[in-house]
C-alpha positions in Angstrom: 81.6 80.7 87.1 79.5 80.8 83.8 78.8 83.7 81.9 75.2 85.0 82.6 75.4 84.1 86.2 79.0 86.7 86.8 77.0 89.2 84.5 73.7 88.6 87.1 76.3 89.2 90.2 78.4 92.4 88.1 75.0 93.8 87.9 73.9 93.3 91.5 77.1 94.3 92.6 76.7 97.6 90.8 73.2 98.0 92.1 75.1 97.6 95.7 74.3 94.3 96.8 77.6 94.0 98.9 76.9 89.9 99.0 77.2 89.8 95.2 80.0 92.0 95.0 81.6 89.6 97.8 80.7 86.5 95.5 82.8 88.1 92.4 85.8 89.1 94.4 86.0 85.5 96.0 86.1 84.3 92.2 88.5 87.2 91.0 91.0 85.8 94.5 90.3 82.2 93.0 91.0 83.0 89.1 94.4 85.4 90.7 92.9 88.1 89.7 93.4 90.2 93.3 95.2 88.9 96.1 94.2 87.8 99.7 96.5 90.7 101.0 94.4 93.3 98.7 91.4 92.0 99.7 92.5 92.0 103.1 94.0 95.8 103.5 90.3 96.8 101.4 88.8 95.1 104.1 90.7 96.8 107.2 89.4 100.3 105.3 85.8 99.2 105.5 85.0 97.7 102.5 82.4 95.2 103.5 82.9 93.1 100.1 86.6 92.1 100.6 85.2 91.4 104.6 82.7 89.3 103.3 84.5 87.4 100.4 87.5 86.9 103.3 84.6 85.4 105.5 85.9 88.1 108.5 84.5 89.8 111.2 83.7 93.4 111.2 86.3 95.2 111.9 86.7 97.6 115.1 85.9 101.3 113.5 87.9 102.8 116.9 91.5 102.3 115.2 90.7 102.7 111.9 94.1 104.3 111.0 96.3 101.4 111.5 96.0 100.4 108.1 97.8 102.1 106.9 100.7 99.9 109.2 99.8 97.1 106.5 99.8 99.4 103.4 102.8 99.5 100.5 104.2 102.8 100.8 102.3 103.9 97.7 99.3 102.7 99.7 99.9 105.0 102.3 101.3 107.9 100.6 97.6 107.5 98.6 96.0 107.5 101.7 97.9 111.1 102.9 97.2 112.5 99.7 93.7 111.4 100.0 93.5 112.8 103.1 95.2 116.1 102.6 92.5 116.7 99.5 89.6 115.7 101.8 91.4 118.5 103.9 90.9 121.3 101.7 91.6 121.0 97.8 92.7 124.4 97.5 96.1 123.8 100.1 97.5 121.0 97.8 100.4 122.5 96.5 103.6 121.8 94.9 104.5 118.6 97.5 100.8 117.1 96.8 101.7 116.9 93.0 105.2 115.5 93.1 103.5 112.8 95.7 100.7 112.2 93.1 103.2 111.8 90.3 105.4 108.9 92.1 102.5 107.1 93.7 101.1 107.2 89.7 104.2 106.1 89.1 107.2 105.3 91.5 109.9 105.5 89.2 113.3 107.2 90.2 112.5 110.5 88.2 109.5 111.0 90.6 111.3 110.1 93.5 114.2 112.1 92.7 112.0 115.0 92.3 110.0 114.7 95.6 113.7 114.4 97.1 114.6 117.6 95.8 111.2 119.7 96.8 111.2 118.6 100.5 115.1 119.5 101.3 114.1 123.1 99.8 111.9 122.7 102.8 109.6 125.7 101.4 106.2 123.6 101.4 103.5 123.5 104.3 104.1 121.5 107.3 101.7 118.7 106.0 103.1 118.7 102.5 106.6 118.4 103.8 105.2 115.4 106.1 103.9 114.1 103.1 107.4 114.4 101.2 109.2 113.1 103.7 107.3 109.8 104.4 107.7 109.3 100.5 111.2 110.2 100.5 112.4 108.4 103.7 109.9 105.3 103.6 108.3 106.2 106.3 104.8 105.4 107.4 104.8 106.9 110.7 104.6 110.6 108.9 102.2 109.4 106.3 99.7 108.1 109.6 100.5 111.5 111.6 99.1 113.2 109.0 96.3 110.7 108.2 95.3 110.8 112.0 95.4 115.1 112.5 93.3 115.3 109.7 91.1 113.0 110.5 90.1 114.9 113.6 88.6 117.3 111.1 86.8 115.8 108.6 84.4 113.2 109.8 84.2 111.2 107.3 87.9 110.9 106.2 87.3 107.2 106.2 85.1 107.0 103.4 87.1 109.2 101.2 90.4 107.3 101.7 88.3 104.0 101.2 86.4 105.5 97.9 90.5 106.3 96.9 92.3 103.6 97.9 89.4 100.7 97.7 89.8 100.5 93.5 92.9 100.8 93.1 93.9 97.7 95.6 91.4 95.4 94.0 93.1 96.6 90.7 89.5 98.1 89.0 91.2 101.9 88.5 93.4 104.1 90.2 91.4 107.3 91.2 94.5 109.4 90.7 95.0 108.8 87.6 91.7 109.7 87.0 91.6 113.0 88.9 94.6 114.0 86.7 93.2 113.0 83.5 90.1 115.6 84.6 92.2 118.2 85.6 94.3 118.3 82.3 
């Protein structure tokens, strides 16, 4: 794609033309730079560029959680922790962090340390959910909570999309940047 006419689609993309925006992810799938499986799972959360660029139809809004069935585990542990913020801020705790830290970055250290906070067992129910589907690999706690939450907030959807949306097409990782503001 030359030059002036990717710049012409960033800008139109960024102005919210979801079309354009479709048009540069097909290129950045084409050139390797995001995969059909991103594209797909940013799809399943909404995202009507990835839908577009993957020429699908739109998807059913009734089931919206079981994409998180198709996420990595970091994927869905993002999603909990996106949804237990959208929650209320002010709960996220000890477990929240250590979650944070390893889906920053899943190195033994972090998991070792999530591993050691939930068998304390001294956290909320939620945050020990949360722990536990990181420590145990499994995604069935991470969509429990996912699912009661999302009979609170209404629009839970958009706020694990607007979280989980960059960081699969590899543009940013929104908690790295919520750290970097809170230090």
């Amino acid at each position: 794609m030359p030059d002036e006419a990717e710049r012409e689609l960033e800008r139109a993309a960024q102005r919210g033309d979801a079309t354009a925006e479709a048009e540069l992810l097909r290129s950045q799938l084409r050139s390797g730079q995001v995969s059909k499986r991103s594209l797909g799972r940013a799809a399943s959360l909404g995202h009507e560029p990835s839908r577009l660029a993957l020429g699908l139809e739109e998807a059913s809004r009734e089931d919206w959680t079981g994409f998180l069935h198709y996420l990595p585990l970091s994927g869905a542990v993002r999603a909990a922790l996106a949804a237990l913020w959208a929650q209320d801020p002010s709960r996220c705790g000890r477990g929240w962090e250590l979650a944070a830290a390893w889906a920053r970055d899943p190195r033994p250290k972090h998991h070792a340390a999530a591993r050691e906070e939930f068998e304390r067992g001294e956290l909320r129910t939620q945050e020990l959910l949360l722990l536990a589907g990181l420590v145990r690999s499994e995604r069935g706690r991470l969509h429990a909570i996912v699912e009661e939450i999302g009979a609170q907030v209404p629009d839970l959807r958009e706020r694990i999309r607007a979280a989980l949306v960059p960081w699969l097409l590899g543009r940013s990782d929104p908690l790295s940047e919520s750290s970097e503001d809170e230090a």
